[in-house]
BALOBA-1460 file (C-alpha; in Angstrom, 3 decimals):
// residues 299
<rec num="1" residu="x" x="34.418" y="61.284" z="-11.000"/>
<rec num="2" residu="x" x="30.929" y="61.168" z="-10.936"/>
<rec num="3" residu="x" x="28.908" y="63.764" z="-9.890"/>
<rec num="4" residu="x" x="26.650" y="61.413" z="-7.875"/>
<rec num="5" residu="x" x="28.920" y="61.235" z="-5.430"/>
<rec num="6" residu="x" x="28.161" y="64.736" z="-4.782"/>
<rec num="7" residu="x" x="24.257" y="65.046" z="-5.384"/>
<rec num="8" residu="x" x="21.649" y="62.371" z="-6.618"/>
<rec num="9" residu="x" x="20.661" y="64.609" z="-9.628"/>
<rec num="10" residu="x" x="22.186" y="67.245" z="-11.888"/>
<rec num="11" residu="x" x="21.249" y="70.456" z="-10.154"/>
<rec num="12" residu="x" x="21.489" y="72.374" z="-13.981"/>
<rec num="13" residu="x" x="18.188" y="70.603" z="-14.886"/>
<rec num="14" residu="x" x="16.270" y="72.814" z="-11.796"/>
<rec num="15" residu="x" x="15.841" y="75.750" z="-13.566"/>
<rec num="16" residu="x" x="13.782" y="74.061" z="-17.062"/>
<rec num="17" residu="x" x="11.726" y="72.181" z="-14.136"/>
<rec num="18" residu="x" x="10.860" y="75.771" z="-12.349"/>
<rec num="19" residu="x" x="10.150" y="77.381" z="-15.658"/>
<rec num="20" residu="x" x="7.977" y="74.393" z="-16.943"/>
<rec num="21" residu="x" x="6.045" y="74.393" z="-13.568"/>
<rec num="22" residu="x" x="5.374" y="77.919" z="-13.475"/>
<rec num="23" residu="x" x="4.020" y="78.009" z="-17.141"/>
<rec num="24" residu="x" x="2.328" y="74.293" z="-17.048"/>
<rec num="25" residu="x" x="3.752" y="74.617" z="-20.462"/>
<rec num="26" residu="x" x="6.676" y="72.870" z="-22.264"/>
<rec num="27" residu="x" x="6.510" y="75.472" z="-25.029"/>
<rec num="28" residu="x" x="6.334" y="78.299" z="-23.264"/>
<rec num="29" residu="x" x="9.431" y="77.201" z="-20.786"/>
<rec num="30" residu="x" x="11.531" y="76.456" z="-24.339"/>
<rec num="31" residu="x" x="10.599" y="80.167" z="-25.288"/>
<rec num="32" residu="x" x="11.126" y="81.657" z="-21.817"/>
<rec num="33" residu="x" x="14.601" y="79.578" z="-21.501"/>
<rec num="34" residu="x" x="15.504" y="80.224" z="-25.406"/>
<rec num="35" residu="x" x="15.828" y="76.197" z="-26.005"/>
<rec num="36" residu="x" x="14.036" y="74.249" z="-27.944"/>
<rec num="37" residu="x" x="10.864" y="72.687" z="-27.101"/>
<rec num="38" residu="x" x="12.688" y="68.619" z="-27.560"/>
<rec num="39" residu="x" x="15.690" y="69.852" z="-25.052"/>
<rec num="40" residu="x" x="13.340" y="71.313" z="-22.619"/>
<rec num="41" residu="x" x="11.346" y="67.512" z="-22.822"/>
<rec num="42" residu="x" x="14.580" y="66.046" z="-22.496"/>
<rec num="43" residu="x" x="15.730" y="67.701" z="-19.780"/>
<rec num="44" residu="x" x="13.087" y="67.119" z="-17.295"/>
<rec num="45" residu="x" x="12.538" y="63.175" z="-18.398"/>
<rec num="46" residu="x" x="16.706" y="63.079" z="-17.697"/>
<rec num="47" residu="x" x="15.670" y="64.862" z="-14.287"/>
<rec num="48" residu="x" x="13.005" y="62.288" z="-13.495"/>
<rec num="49" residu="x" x="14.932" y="59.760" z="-14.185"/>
<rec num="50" residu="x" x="17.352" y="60.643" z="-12.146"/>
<rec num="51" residu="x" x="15.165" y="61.245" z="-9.158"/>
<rec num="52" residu="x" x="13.171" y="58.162" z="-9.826"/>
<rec num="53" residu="x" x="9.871" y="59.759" z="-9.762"/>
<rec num="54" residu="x" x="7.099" y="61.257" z="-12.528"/>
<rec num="55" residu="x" x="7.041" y="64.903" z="-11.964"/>
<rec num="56" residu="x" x="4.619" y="66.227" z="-14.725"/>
<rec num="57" residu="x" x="1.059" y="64.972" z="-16.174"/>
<rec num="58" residu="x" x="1.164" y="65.341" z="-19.756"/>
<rec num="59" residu="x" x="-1.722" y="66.413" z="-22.046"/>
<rec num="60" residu="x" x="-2.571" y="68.008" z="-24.993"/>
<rec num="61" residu="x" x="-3.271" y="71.087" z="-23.253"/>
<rec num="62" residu="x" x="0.215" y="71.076" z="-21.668"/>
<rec num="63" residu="x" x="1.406" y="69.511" z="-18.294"/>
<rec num="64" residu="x" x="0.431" y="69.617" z="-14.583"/>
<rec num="65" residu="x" x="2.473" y="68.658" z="-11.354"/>
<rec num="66" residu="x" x="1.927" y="65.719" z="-10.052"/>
<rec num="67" residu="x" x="2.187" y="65.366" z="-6.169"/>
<rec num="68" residu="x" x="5.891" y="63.831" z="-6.321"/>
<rec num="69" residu="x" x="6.479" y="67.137" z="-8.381"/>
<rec num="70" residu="x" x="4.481" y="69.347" z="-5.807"/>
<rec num="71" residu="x" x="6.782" y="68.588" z="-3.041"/>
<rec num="72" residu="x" x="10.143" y="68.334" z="-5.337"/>
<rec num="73" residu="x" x="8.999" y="72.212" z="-6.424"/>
<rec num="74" residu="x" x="9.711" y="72.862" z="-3.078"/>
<rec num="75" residu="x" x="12.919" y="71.696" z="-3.057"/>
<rec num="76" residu="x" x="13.462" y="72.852" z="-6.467"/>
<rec num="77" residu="x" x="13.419" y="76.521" z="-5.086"/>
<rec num="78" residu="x" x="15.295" y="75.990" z="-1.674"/>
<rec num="79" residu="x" x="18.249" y="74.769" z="-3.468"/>
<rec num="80" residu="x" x="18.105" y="77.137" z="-5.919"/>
<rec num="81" residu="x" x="17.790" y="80.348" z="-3.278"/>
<rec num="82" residu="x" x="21.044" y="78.685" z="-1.531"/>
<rec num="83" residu="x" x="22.737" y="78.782" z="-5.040"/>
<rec num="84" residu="x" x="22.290" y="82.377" z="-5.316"/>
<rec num="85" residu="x" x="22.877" y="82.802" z="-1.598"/>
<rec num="86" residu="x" x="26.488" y="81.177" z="-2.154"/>
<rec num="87" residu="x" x="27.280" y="83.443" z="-4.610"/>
<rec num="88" residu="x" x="26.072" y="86.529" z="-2.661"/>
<rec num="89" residu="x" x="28.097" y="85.663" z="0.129"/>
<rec num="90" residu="x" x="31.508" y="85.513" z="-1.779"/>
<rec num="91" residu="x" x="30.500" y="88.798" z="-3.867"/>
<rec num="92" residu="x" x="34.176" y="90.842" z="-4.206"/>
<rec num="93" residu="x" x="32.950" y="94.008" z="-2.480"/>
<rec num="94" residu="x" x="36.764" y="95.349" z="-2.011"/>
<rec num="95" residu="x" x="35.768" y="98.741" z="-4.276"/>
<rec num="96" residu="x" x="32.709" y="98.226" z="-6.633"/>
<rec num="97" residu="x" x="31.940" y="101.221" z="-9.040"/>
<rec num="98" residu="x" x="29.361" y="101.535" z="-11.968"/>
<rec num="99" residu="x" x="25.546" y="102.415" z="-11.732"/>
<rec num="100" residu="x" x="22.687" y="100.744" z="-9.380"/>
<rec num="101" residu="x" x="19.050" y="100.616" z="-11.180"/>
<rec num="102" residu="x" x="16.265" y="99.497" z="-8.850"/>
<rec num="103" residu="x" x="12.398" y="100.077" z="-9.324"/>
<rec num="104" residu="x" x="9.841" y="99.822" z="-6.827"/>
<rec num="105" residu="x" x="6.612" y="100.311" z="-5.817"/>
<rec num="106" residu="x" x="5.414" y="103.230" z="-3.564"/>
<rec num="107" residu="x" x="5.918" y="102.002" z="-0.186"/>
<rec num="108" residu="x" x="9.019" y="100.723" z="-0.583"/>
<rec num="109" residu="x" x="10.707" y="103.562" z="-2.037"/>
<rec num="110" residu="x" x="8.945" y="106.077" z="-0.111"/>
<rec num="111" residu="x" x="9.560" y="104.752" z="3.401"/>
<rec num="112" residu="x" x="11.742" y="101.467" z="3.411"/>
<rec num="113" residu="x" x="14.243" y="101.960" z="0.594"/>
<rec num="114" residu="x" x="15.783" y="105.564" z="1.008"/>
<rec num="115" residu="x" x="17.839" y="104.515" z="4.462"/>
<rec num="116" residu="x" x="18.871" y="101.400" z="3.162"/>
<rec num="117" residu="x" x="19.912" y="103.393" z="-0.140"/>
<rec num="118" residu="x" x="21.640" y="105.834" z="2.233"/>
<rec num="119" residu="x" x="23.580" y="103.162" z="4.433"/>
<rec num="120" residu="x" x="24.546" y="101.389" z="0.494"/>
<rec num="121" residu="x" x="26.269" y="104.412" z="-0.911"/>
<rec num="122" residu="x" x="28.080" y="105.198" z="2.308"/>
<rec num="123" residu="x" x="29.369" y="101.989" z="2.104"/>
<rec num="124" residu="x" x="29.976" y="102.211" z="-1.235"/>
<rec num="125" residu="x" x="30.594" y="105.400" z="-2.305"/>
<rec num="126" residu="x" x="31.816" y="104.357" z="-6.394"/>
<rec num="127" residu="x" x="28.331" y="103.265" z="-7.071"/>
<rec num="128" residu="x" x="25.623" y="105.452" z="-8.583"/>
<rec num="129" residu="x" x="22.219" y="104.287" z="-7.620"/>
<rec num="130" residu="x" x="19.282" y="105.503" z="-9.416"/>
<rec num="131" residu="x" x="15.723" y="104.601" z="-7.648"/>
<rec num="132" residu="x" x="12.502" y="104.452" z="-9.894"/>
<rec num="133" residu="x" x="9.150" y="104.748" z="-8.153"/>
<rec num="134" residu="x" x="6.460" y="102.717" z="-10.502"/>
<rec num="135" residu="x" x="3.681" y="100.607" z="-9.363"/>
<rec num="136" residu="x" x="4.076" y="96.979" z="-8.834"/>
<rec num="137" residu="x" x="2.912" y="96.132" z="-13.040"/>
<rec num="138" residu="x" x="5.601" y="98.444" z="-14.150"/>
<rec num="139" residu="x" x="8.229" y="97.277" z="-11.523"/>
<rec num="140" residu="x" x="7.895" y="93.628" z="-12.768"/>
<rec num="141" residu="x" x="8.252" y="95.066" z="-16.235"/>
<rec num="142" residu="x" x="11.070" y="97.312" z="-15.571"/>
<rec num="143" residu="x" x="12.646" y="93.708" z="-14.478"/>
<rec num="144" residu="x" x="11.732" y="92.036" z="-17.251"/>
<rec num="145" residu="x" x="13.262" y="94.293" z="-20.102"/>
<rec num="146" residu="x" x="16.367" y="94.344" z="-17.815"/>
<rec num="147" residu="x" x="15.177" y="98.084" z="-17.819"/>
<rec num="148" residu="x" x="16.265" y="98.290" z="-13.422"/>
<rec num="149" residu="x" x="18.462" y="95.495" z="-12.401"/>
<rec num="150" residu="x" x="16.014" y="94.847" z="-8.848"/>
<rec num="151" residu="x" x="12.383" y="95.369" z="-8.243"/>
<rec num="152" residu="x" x="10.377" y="95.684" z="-4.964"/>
<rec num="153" residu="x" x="6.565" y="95.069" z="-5.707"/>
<rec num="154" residu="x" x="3.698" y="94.260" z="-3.697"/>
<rec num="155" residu="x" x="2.370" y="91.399" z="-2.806"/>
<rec num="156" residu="x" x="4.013" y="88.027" z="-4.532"/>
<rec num="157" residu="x" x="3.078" y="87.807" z="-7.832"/>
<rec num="158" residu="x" x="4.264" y="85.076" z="-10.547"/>
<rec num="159" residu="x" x="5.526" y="86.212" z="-14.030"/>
<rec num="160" residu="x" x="7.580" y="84.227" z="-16.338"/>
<rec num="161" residu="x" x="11.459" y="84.637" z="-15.929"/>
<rec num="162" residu="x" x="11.107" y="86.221" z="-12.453"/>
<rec num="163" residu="x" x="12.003" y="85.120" z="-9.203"/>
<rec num="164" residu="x" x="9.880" y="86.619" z="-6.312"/>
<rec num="165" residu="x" x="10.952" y="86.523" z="-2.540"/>
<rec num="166" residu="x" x="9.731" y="87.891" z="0.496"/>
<rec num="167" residu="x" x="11.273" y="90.932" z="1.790"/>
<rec num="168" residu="x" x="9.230" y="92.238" z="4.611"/>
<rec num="169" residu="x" x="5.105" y="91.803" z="5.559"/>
<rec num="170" residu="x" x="3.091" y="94.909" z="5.400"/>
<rec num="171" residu="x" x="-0.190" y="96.365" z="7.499"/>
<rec num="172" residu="x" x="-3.177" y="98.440" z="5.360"/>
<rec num="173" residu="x" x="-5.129" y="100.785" z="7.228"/>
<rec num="174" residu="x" x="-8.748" y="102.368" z="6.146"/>
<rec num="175" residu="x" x="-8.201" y="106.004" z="7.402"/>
<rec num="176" residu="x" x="-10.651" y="108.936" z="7.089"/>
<rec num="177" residu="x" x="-9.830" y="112.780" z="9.092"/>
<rec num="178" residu="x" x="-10.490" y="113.031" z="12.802"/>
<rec num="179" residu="x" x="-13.464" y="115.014" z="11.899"/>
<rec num="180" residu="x" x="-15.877" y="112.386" z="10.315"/>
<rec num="181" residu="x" x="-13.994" y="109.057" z="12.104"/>
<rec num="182" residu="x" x="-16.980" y="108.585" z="14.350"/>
<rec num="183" residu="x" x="-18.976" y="108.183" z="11.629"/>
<rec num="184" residu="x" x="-18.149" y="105.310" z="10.097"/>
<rec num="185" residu="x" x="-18.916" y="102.522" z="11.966"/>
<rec num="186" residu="x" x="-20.165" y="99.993" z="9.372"/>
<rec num="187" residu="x" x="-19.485" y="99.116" z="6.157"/>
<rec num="188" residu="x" x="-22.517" y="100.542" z="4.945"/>
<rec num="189" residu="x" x="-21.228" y="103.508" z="6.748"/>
<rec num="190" residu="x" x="-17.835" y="102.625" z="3.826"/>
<rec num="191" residu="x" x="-19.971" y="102.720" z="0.956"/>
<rec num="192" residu="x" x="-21.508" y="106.208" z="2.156"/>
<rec num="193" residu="x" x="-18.307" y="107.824" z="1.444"/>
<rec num="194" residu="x" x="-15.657" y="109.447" z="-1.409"/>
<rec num="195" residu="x" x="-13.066" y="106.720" z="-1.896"/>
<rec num="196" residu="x" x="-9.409" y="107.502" z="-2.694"/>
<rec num="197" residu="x" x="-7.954" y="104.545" z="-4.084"/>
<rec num="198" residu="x" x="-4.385" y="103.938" z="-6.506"/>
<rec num="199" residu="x" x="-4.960" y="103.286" z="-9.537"/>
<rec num="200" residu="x" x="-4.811" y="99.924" z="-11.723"/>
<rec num="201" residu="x" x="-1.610" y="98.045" z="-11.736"/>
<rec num="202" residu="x" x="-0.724" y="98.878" z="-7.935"/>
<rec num="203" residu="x" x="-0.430" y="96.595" z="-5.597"/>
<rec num="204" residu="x" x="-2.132" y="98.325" z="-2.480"/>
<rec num="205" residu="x" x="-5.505" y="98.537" z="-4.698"/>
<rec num="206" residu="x" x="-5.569" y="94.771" z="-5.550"/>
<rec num="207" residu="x" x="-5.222" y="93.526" z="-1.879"/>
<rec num="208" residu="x" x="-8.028" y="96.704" z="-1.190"/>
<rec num="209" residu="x" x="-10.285" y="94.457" z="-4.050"/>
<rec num="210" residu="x" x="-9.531" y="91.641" z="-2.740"/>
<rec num="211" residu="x" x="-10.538" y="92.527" z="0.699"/>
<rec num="212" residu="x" x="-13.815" y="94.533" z="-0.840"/>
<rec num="213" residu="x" x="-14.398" y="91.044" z="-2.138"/>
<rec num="214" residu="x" x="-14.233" y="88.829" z="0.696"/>
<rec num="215" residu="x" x="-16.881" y="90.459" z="2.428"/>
<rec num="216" residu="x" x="-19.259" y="91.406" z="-0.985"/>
<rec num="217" residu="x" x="-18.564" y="94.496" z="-1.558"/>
<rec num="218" residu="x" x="-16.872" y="96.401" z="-4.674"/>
<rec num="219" residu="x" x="-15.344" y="99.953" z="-6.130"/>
<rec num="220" residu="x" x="-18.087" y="100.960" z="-7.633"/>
<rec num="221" residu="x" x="-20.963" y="100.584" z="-4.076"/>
<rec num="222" residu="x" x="-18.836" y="103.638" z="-3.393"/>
<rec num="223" residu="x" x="-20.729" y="106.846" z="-3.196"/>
<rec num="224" residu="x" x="-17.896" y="108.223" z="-5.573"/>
<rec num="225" residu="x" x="-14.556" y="106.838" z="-6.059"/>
<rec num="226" residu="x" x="-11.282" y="109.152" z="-6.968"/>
<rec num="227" residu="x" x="-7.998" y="107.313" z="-8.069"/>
<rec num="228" residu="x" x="-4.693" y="108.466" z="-7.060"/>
<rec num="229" residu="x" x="-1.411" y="107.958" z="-8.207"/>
<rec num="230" residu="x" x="0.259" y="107.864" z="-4.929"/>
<rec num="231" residu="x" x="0.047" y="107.013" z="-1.060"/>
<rec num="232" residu="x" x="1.361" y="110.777" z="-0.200"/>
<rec num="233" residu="x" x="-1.589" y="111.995" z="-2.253"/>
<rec num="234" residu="x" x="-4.522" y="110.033" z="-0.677"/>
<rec num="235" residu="x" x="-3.176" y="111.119" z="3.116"/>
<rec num="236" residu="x" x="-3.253" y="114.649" z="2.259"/>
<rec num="237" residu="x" x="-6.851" y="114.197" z="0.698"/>
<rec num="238" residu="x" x="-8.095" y="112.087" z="3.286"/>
<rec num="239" residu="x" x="-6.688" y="114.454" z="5.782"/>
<rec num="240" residu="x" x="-8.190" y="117.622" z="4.166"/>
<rec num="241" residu="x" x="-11.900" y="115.831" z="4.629"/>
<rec num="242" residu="x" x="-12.034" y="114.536" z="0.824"/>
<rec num="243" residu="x" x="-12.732" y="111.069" z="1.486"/>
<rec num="244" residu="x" x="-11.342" y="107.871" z="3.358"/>
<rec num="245" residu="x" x="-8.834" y="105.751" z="1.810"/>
<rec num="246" residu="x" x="-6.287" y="103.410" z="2.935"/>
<rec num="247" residu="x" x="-2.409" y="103.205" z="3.407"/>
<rec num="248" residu="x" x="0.613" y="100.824" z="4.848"/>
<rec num="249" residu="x" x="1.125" y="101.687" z="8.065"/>
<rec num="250" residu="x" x="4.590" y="102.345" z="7.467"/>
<rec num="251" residu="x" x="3.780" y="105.383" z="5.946"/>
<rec num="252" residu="x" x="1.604" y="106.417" z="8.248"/>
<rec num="253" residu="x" x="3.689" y="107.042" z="11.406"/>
<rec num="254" residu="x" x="4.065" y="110.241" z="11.272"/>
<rec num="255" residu="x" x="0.382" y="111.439" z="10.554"/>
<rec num="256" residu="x" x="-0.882" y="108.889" z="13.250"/>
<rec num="257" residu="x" x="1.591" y="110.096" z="16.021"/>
<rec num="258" residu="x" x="0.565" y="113.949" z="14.988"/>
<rec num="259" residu="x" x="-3.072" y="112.901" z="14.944"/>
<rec num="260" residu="x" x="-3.380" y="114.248" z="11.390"/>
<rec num="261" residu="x" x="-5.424" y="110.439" z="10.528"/>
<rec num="262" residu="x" x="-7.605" y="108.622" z="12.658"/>
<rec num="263" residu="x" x="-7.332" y="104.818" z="11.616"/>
<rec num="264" residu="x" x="-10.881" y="102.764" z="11.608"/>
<rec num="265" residu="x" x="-11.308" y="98.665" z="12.142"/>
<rec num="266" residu="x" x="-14.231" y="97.580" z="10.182"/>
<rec num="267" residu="x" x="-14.953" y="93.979" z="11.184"/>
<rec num="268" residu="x" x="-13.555" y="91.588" z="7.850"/>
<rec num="269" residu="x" x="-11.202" y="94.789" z="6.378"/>
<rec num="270" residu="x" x="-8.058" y="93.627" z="8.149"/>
<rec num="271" residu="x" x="-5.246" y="93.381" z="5.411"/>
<rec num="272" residu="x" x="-2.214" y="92.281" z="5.292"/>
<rec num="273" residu="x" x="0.360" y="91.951" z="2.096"/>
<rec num="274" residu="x" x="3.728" y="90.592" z="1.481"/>
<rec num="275" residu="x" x="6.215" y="92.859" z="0.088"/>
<rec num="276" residu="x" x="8.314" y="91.172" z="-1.909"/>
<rec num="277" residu="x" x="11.787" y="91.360" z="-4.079"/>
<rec num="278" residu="x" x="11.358" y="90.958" z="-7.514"/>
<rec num="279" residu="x" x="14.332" y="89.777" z="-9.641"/>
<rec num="280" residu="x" x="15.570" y="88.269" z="-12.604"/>
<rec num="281" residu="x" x="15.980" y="84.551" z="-12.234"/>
<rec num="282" residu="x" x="19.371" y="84.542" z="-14.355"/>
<rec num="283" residu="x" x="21.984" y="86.893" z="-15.032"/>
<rec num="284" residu="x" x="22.270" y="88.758" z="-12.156"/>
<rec num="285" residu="x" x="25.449" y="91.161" z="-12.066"/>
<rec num="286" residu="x" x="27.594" y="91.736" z="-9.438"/>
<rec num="287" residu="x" x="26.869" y="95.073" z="-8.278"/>
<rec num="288" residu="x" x="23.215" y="93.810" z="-8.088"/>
<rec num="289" residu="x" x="24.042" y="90.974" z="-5.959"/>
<rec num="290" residu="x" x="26.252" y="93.056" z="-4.112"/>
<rec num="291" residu="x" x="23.033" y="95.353" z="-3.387"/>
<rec num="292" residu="x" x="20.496" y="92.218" z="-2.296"/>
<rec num="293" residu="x" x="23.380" y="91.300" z="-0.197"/>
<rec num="294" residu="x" x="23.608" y="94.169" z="1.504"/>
<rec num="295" residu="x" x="20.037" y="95.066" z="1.942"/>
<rec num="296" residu="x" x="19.304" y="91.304" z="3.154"/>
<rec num="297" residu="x" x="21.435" y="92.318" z="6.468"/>
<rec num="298" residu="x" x="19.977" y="95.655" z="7.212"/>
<rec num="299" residu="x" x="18.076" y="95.326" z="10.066"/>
């Protein structure tokens, strides 16, 4: 019987057109993929025929969506999320056992992750679940080496062989101490002061950049600029008078309810970021689906 009674193209030709769009590169998707650079060509000119349309440019310098292959991308990546959410749904939950790795970045595993953890091993008592706090470069290559099973990074990054998904959206906040608060007013009141910013490869400081950029400003117009390796360490020195810095606002309830912080709005500073899931795109195991499952209903 043929398939196309079912669907008008072979759904197991999505995931070489998702790896060849995301690389503009036919090579590069046969290495990501481990096939060869012919079946990968194949592949999508079977899937284009099939749909009837031209879904790649083709140069010597690789290949390039055309608008037909724009909108099928989106497509591409809805049917593939409801793949993985049939499988989810029909995970056998009836006793799982073995061990849990997940990575993430500060925020999340500081103030998101550890009741969700909580409510998981309740549940499921058999499972061992380790959590690794790394910033969002080290998540996605955690993920990558198959070194944690599922990430949480910051903001939505692309990277070969991933798949990245929006978990929840996220608030920054410049804070300073109550003490100096009324002081800055301006942003050349900003560049007056000690900056506490995470270091390179987290996610907080490259939406802080990319902010500082949007309205001409960088790290270094700072007076002086400290990096810190967490979002517990910059409250504390912000808080003790060292210098302003800024945080999610989900890990800032506590000091803002106790007064401890003072929060400022500076006119073209509002931020906002996307934290995401980061996962591998294939090979998934069952305890790990089991976990996105679960987390994915938590309210």
């Amino acid at each position: 019987m043929s398939n196309q009674r079912y669907f008008p193209f072979s759904v197991e030709f999505i995931p070489a057109f998702l790896c060849v769009a995301e690389n503009m590169s036919i090579s590069a998707a046969a290495k990501c993929l481990h096939m060869s650079q012919p079946s990968i060509s194949a592949t999508i000119k079977r899937l284009e025929k099939e749909l009837g349309i031209t879904l790649f440019n083709r140069s010597a310098n690789g290949v390039i969506l055309t608008s037909d292959g724009l909108r099928f991308l989106d497509h591409a990546k809805t049917i593939t999320s409801a793949i993985h959410g049939a499988r989810d749904e029909f995970t056998d939950t009836r006793n799982p056992t073995g061990s849990l790795i997940i990575a993430a970045s500060t925020t999340v595993s500081e103030f998101i992750l550890p009741p969700i953890i909580g409510r998981f091993i309740q549940r499921y008592p058999s499972v061992n679940v380790t959590l690794l706090v790394k910033n969002t470069r080290d998540v996605i290559q955690l993920i990558r080496h198959r070194d944690a099973g599922i990430g949480f990074v910051e903001g939505y990054p692309h990277s070969t062989g991933l798949l990245f998904e929006k978990f929840i959206e996220d608030q920054l906040v410049l804070i300073t101490s109550p003490h100096y608060a009324k002081s800055i007013k301006t942003i050349d009141d900003l560049k007056s002061c000690t900056l506490l910013i995470r270091e390179p490869g987290s996610g907080l400081r490259s939406v802080v950049e990319a902010a500082f950029g949007r309205i001409g400003i960088h790290i270094d117009n700072f007076n002086r600029t400290i990096e810190m390796g967490s979002t517990t360490a910059i409250k504390q020195a912000v808080a003790t008078g060292v210098g302003i810095g800024f945080a999610s606002r989900l890990a800032l309830a506590n000091e803002l309810r106790l007064q401890l912080l003072t929060p400022i709005v500076i006119s073209g500073l509002e931020m906002t970021r996307t934290l995401s899931w980061c996962l591998p795109s294939e090979g998934r195991r069952e305890i790990e689906r089991l976990f996105i499952k679960f987390a994915r209903a938590v309210d």
